[in-house]
DRENLOMAR-372278 format. One line per 10 residues: number of its first residue (from 1); their letters; for each residue z, y, x of N, C-alpha, C. Coordinates in steps of 0.02 Angstrom, whole numbers. Layout:
residues N
NUM	a	Z,Y,X,Z,Y,X,Z,Y,X; ...
//
This chain:
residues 311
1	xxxxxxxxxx	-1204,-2601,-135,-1155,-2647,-107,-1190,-2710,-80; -1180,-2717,-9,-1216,-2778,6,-1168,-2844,-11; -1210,-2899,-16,-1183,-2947,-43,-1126,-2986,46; -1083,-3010,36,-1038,-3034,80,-1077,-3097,138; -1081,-3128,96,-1146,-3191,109,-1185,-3182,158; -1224,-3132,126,-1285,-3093,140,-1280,-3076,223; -1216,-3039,202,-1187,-3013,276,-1162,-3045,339; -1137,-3105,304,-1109,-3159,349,-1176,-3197,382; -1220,-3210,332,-1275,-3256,363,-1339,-3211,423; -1322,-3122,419,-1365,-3103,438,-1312,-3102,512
11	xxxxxxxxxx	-1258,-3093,512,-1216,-3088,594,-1262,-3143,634; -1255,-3214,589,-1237,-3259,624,-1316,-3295,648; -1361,-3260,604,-1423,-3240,637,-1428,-3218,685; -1389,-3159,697,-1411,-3135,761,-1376,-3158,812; -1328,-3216,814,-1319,-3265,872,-1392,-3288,895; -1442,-3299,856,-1496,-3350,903,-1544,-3314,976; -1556,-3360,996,-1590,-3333,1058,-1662,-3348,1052; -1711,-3301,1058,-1776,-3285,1057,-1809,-3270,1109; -1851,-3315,1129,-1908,-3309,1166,-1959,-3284,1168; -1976,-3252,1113,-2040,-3214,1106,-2023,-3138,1020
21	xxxxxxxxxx	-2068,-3105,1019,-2054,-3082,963,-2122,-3062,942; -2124,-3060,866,-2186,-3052,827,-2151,-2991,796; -2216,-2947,807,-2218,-2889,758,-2284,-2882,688; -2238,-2865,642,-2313,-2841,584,-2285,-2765,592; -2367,-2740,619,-2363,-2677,618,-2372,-2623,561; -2401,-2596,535,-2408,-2559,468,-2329,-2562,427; -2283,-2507,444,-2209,-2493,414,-2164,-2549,440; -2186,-2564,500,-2131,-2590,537,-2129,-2577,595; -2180,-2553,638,-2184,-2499,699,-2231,-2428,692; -2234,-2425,627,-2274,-2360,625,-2248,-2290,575
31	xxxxxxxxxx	-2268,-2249,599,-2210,-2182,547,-2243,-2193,478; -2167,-2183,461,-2164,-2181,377,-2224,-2158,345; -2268,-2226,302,-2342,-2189,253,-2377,-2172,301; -2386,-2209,382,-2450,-2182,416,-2468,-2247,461; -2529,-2251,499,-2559,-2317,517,-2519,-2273,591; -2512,-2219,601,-2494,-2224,681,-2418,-2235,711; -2425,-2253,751,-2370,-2316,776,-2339,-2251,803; -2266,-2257,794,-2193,-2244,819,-2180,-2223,874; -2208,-2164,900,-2195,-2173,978,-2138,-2215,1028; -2051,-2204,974,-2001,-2217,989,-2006,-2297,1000
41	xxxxxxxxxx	-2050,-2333,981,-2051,-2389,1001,-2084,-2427,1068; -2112,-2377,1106,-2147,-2385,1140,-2105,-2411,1211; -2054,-2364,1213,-2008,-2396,1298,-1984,-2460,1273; -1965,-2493,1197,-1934,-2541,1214,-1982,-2605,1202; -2047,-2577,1202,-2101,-2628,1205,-2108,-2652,1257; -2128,-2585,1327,-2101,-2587,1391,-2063,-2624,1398; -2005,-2619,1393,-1942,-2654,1415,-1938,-2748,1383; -1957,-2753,1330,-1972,-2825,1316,-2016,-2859,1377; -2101,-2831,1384,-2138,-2856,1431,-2118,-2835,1505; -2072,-2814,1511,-2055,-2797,1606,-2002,-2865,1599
51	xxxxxxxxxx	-1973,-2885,1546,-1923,-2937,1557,-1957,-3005,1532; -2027,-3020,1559,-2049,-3052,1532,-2038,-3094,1487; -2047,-3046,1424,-2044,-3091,1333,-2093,-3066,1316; -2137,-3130,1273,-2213,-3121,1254,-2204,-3079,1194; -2253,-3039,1165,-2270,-2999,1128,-2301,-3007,1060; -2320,-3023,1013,-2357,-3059,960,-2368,-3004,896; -2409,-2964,906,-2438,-2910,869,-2463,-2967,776; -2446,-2967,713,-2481,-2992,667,-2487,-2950,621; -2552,-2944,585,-2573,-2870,545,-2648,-2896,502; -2640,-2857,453,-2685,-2864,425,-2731,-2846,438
61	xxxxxxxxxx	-2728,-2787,475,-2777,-2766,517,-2851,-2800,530; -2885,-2753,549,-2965,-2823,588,-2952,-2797,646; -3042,-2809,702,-3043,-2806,749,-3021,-2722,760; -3060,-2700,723,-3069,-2606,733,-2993,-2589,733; -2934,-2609,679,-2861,-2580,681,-2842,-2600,741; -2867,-2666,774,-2835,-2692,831,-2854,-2657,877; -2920,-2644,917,-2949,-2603,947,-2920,-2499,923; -2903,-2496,882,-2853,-2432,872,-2775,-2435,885; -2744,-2498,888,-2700,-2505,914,-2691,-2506,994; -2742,-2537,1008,-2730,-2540,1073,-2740,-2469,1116
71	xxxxxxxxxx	-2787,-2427,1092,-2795,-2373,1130,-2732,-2315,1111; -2707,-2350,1022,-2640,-2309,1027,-2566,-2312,1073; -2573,-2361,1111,-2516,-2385,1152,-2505,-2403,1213; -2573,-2410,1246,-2588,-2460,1303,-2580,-2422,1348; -2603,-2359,1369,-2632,-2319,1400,-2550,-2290,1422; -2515,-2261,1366,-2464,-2243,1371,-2395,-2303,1399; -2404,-2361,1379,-2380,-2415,1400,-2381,-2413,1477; -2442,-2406,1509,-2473,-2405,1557,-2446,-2324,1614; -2467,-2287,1585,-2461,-2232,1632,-2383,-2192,1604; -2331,-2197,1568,-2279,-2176,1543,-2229,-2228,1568
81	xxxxxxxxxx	-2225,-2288,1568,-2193,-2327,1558,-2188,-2394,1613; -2242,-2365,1666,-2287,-2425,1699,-2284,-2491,1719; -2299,-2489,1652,-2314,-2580,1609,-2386,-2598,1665; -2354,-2648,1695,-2437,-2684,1736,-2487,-2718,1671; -2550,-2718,1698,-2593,-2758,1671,-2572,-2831,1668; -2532,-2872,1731,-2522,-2924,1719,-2452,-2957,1649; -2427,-2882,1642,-2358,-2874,1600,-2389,-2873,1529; -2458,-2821,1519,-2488,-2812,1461,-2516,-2892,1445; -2530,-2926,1477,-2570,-2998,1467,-2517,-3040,1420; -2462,-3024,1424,-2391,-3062,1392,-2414,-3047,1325
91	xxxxxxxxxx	-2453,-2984,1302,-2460,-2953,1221,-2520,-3017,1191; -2497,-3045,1149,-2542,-3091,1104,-2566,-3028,1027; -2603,-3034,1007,-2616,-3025,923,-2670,-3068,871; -2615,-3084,825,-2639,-3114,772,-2675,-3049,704; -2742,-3062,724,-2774,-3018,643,-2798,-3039,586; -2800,-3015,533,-2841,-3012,496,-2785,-3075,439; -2705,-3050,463,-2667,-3081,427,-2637,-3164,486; -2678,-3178,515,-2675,-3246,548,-2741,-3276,586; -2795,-3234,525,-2835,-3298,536,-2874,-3304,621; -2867,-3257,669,-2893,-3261,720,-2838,-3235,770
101	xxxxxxxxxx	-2847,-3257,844,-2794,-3244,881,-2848,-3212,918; -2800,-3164,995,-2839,-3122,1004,-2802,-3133,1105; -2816,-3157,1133,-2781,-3155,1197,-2806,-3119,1264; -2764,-3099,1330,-2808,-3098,1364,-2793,-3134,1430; -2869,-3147,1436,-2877,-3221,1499,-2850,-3171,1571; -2832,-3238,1607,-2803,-3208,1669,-2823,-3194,1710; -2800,-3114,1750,-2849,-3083,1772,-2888,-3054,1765; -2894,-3058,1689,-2933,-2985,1647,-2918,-2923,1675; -2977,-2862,1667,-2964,-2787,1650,-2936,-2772,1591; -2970,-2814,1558,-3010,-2810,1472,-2966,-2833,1435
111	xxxxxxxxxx	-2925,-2782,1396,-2856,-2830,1354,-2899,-2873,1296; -2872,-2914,1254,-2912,-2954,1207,-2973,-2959,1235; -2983,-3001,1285,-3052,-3014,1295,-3088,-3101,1244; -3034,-3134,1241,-3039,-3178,1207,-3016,-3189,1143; -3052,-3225,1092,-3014,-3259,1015,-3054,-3297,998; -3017,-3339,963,-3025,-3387,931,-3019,-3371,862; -3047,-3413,799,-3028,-3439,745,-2974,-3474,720; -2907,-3445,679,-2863,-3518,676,-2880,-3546,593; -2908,-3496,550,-2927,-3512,493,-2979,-3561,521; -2986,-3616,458,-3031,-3687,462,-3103,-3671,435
121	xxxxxxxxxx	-3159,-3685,459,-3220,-3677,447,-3227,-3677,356; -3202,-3728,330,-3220,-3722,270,-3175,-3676,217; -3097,-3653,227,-3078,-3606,205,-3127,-3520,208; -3164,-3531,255,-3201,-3453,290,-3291,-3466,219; -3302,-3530,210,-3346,-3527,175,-3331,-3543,117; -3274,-3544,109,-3247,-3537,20,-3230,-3477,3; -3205,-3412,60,-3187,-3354,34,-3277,-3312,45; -3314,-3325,55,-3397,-3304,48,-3403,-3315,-19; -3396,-3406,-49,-3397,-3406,-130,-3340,-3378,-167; -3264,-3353,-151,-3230,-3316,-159,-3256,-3269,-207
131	xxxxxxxxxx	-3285,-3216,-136,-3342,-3135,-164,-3378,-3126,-188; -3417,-3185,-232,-3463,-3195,-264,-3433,-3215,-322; -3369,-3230,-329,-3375,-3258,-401,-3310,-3197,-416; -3284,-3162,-391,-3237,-3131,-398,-3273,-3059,-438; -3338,-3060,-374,-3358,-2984,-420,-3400,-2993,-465; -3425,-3065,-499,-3445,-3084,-555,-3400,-3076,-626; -3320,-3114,-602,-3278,-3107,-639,-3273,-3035,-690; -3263,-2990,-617,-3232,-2903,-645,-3280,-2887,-684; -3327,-2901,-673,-3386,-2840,-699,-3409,-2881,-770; -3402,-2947,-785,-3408,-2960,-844,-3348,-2945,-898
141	xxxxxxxxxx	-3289,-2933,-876,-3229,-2916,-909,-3222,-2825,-905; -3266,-2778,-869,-3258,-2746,-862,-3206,-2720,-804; -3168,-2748,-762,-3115,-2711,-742,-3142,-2683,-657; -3215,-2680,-638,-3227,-2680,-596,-3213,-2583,-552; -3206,-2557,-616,-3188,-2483,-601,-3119,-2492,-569; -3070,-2530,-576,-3021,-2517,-578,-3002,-2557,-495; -3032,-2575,-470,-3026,-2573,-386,-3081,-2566,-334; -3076,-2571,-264,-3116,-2559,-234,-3115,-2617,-196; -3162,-2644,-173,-3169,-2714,-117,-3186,-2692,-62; -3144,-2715,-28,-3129,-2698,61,-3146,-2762,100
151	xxxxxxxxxx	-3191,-2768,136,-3182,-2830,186,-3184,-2820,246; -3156,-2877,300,-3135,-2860,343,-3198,-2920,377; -3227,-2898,443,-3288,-2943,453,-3294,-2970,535; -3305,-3028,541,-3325,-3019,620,-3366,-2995,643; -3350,-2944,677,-3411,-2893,715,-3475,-2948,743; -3459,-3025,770,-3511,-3012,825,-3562,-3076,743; -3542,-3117,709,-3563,-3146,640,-3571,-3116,584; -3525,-3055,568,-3500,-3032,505,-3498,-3096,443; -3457,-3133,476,-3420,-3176,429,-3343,-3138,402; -3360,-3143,352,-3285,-3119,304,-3235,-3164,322
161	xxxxxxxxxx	-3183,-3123,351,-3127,-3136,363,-3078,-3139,293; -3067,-3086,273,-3026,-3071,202,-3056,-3028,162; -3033,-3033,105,-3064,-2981,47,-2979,-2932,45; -3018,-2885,34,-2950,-2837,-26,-2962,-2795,-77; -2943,-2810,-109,-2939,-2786,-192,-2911,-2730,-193; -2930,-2658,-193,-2872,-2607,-189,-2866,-2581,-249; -2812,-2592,-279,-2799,-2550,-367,-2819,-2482,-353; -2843,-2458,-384,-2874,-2388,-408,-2814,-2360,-463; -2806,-2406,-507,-2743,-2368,-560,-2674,-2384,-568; -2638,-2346,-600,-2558,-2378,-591,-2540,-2416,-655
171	xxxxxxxxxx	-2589,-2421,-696,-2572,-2467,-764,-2556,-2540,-725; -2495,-2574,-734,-2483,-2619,-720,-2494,-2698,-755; -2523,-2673,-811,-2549,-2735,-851,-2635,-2736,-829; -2671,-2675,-800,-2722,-2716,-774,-2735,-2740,-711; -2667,-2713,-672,-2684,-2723,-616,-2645,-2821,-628; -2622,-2827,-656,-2586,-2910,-696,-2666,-2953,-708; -2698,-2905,-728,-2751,-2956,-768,-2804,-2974,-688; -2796,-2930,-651,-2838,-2924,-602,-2818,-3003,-560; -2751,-2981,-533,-2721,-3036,-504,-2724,-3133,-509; -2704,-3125,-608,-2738,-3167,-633,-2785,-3204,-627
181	xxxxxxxxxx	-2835,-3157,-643,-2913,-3186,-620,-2927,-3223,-537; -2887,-3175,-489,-2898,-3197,-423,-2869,-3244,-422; -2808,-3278,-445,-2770,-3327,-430,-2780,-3389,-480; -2829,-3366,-528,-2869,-3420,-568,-2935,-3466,-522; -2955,-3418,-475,-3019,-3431,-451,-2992,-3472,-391; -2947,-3464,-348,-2907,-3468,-287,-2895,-3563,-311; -2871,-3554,-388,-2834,-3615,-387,-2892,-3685,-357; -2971,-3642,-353,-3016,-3717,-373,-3045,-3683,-283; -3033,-3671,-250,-3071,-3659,-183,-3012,-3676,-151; -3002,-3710,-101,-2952,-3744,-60,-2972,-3710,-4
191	xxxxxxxxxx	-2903,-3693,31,-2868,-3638,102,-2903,-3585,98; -2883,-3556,39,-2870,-3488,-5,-2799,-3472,-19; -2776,-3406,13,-2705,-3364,-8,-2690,-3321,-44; -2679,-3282,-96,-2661,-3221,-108,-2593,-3177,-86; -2589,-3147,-53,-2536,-3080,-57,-2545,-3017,-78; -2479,-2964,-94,-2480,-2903,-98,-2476,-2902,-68; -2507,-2811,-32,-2452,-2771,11,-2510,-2718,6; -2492,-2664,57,-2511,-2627,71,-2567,-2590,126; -2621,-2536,122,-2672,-2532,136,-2696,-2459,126; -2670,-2426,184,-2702,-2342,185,-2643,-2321,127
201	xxxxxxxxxx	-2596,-2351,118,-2548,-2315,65,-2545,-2336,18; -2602,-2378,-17,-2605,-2402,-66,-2603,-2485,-91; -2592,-2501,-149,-2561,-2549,-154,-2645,-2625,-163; -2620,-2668,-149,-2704,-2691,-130,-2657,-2783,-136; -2733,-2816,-157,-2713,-2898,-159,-2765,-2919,-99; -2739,-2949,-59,-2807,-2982,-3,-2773,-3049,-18; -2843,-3077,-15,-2873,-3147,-17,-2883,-3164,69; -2849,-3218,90,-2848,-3219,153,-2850,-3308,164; -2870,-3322,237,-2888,-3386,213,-2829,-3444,267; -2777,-3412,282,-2722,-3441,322,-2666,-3395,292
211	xxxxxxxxxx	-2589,-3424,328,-2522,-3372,317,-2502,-3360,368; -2467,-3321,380,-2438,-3269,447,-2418,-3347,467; -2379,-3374,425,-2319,-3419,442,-2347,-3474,485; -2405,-3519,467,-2455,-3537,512,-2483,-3520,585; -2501,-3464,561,-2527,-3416,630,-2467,-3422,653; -2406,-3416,680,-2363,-3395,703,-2328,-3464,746; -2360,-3516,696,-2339,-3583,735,-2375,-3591,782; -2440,-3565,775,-2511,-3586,805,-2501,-3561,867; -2454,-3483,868,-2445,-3441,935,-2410,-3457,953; -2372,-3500,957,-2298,-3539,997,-2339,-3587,1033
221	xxxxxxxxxx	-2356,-3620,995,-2392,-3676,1042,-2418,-3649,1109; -2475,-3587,1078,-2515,-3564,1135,-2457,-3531,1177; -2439,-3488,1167,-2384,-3464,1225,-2343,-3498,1270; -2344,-3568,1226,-2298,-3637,1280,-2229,-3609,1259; -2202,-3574,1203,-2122,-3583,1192,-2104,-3623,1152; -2038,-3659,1132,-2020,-3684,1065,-2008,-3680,1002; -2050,-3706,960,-2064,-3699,910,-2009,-3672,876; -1998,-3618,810,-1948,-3583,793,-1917,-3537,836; -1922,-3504,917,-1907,-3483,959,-1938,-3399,958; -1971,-3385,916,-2000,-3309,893,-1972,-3276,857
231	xxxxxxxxxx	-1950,-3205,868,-1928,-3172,828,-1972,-3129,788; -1957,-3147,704,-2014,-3129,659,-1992,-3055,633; -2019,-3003,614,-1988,-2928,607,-2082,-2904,577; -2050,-2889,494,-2113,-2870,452,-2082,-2805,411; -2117,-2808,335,-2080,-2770,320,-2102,-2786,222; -2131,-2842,231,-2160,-2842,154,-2134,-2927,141; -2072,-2916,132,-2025,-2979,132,-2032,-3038,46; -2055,-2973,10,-2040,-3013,-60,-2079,-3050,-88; -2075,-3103,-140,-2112,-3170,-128,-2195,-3162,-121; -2220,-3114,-150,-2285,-3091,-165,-2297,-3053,-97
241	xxxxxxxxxx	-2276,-3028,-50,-2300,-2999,4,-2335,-3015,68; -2361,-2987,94,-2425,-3016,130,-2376,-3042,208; -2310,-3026,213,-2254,-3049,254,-2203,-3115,245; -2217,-3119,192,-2176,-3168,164,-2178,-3226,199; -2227,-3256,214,-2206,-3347,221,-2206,-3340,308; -2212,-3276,351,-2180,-3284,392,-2119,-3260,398; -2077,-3207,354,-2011,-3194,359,-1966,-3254,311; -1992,-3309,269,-1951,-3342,247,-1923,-3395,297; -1875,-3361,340,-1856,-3421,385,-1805,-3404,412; -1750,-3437,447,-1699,-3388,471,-1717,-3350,518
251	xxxxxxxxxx	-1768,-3330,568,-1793,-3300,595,-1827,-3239,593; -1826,-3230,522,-1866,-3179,500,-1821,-3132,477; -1827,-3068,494,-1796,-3001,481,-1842,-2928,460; -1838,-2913,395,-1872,-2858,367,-1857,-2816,353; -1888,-2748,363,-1895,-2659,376,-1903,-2622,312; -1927,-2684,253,-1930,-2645,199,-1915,-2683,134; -1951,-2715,112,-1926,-2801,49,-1916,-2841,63; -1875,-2860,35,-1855,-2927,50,-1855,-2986,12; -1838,-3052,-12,-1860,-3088,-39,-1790,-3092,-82; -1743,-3079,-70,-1685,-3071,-114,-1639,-3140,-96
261	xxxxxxxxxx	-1650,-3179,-36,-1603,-3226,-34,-1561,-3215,27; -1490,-3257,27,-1464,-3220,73,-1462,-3254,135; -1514,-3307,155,-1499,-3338,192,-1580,-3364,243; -1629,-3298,224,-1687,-3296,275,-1710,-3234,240; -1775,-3204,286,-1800,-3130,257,-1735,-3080,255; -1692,-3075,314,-1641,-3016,309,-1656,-2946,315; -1635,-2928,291,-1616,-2845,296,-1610,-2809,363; -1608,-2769,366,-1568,-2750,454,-1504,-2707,430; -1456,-2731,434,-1379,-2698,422,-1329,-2665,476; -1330,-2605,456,-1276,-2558,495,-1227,-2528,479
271	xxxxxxxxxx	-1180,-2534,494,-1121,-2511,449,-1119,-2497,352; -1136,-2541,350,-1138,-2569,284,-1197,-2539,231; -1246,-2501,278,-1317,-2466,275,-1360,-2517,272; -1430,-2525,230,-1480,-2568,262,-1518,-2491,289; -1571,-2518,354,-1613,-2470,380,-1701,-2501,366; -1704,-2466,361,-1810,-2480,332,-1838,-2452,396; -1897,-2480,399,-1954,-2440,440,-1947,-2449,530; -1971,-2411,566,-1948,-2414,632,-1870,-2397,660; -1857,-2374,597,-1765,-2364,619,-1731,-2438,624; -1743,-2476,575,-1727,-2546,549,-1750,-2600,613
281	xxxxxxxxxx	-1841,-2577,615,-1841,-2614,711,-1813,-2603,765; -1805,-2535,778,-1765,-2536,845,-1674,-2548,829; -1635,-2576,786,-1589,-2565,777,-1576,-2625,793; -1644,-2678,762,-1634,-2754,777,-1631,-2773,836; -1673,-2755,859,-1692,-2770,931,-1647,-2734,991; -1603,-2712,979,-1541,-2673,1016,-1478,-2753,1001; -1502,-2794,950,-1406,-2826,938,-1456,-2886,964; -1532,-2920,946,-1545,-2961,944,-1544,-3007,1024; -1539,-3065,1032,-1521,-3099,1123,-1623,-3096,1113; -1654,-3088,1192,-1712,-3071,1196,-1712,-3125,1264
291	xxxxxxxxxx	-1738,-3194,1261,-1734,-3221,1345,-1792,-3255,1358; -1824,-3257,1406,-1872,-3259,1421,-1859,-3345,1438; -1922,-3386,1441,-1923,-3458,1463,-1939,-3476,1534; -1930,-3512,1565,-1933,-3525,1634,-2002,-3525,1643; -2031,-3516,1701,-2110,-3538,1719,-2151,-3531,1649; -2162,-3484,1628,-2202,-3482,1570,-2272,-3474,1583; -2330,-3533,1581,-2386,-3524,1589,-2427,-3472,1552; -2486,-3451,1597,-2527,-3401,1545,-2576,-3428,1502; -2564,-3422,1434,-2604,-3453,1392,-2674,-3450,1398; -2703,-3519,1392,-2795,-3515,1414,-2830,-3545,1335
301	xxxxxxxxxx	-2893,-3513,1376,-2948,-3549,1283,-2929,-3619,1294; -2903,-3649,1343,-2910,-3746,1321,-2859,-3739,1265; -2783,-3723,1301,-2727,-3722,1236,-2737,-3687,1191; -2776,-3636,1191,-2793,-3626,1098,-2824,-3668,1070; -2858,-3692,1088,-2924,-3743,1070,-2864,-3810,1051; -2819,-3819,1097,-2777,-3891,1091,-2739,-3860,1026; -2715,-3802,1021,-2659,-3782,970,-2679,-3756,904; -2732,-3752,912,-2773,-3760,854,-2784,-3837,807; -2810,-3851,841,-2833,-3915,828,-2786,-3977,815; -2701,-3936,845,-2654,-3985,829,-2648,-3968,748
311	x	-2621,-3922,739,-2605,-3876,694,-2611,-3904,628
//
């Protein structure tokens, strides 16, 4: 039974008008339990960028998921759908959770030919002492069997972007003690995050050194729309999820958890159904108003550089 409230505040959500829309991809444009993206979502990706509304890809992803995304969609975007190159330039992506944006300059061949950093120099060299004291921690307590460390790196520095912790077991009191520890260590290294979520299927903590919710301000700026003017659509809504502090807003609408309040992080509701997954996205994006801004400049490295630095 959905709550009344709940229901009332999600209608009246979907009065607002949106200028742009952000996607987290992984179970919010991709088939159920798999990294590959939805075909069914593909014409109305099309159809967003032919009506010029900017695009805003955010994922935990690194460069390599991004670079697999793009060859999963572009091509077909392109020769199925025929999305121009100058239409594809509208697509922004935020990786590695936030911490880097990914654009492309005008007049490119080359999609993402440019990025920036929006994580701060010294958050990036606190999660280095992060990995050092983290896998000191496990292995003196023993619990180092019990996950695997994943990092995500800049190809052209291999500076660590994020760590992830992937539980190995389903005992939930060690995967408690694990957490613990990370969020003991987190408390004394400043612009350090923790979230759950998910990773190849499995359930995983990354240490990340910005929040979607950030990143997401950071891409308004650069895009030149108004601030709060993005439509946010994730799918790991609940307070611990690696979606969270960008779906806590009225703007934000989720495919799978939610945060349990009734008045940001909604559901997607259909005849008195919630829908999960890519059913839940395209259902939104059928009621949601989608309008594009007048004269919308093409975002350059100066305004990242300025929107950064406001930030």
């Amino acid at each position: 039974m959905i709550d009344e409230e709940l229901s009332q505040n999600y209608m009246k959500a979907l009065e607002q008008k949106f200028n742009a829309v952000c996607f987290d991809i992984d179970g919010t444009l991709t088939e159920k339990d798999s990294i590959k993206i939805d075909l069914r979502i593909l014409p109305k990706l099309a159809s967003i960028l032919k009506n010029h509304i900017p695009i805003v890809f955010i994922t935990g992803r690194g460069e390599t998921g991004l670079k697999n995304l793009v060859q999963d969609i572009v091509e077909i975007l392109k020769n199925k759908y025929n999305v121009t190159q100058k239409e594809l330039q509208k697509i922004y992506a935020l990786v590695n959770d936030g911490a880097r944006i990914f654009i492309t300059s005008n007049g490119s061949q080359e999609l993402f030919n440019v990025n920036k950093y929006i994580s701060s120099e010294e958050s990036l060299i606190n999660l280095e002492k992060m990995d050092e004291i983290i896998k000191k921690k496990l292995k003196s307590q023993g619990l180092e069997k019990y996950v695997q460390i994943i990092y995500s790196k800049d190809s052209k520095t291999n500076t660590i972007i994020n760590i992830r912790l992937m539980f190995l077991t389903n005992d939930q009191s060690i995967n408690d003690q694990i957490v613990n520890i990370i969020n003991a260590i987190i408390d004394n290294l400043s612009g350090l995050n923790l979230t759950i979520g998910l990773y190849k299927g499995k359930k995983v903590a990354q240490i990340g050194t910005t929040t979607k919710n950030k990143a997401i301000k950071v891409a308004e700026k650069i895009i030149g729309i108004p601030q709060n003017s993005m439509l946010r659509i994730g799918d790991c809504g609940d307070k611990s999820g690696n979606d969270y502090s960008m779906l806590n807003c009225n703007q934000g609408f989720s495919v799978g958890t939610t945060s349990g309040e009734n008045n940001k992080c909604f559901p997607i509701i259909e005849n008195g159904n919630i829908l999960k997954g890519v059913d839940g996205t395209l259902n939104l994006l059928e009621k949601v108003k989608l309008l594009p801004t007048i004269c919308l400049e093409h975002a350059t490295e100066k305004r990242i550089y300025q929107s950064i630095c406001q930030n």
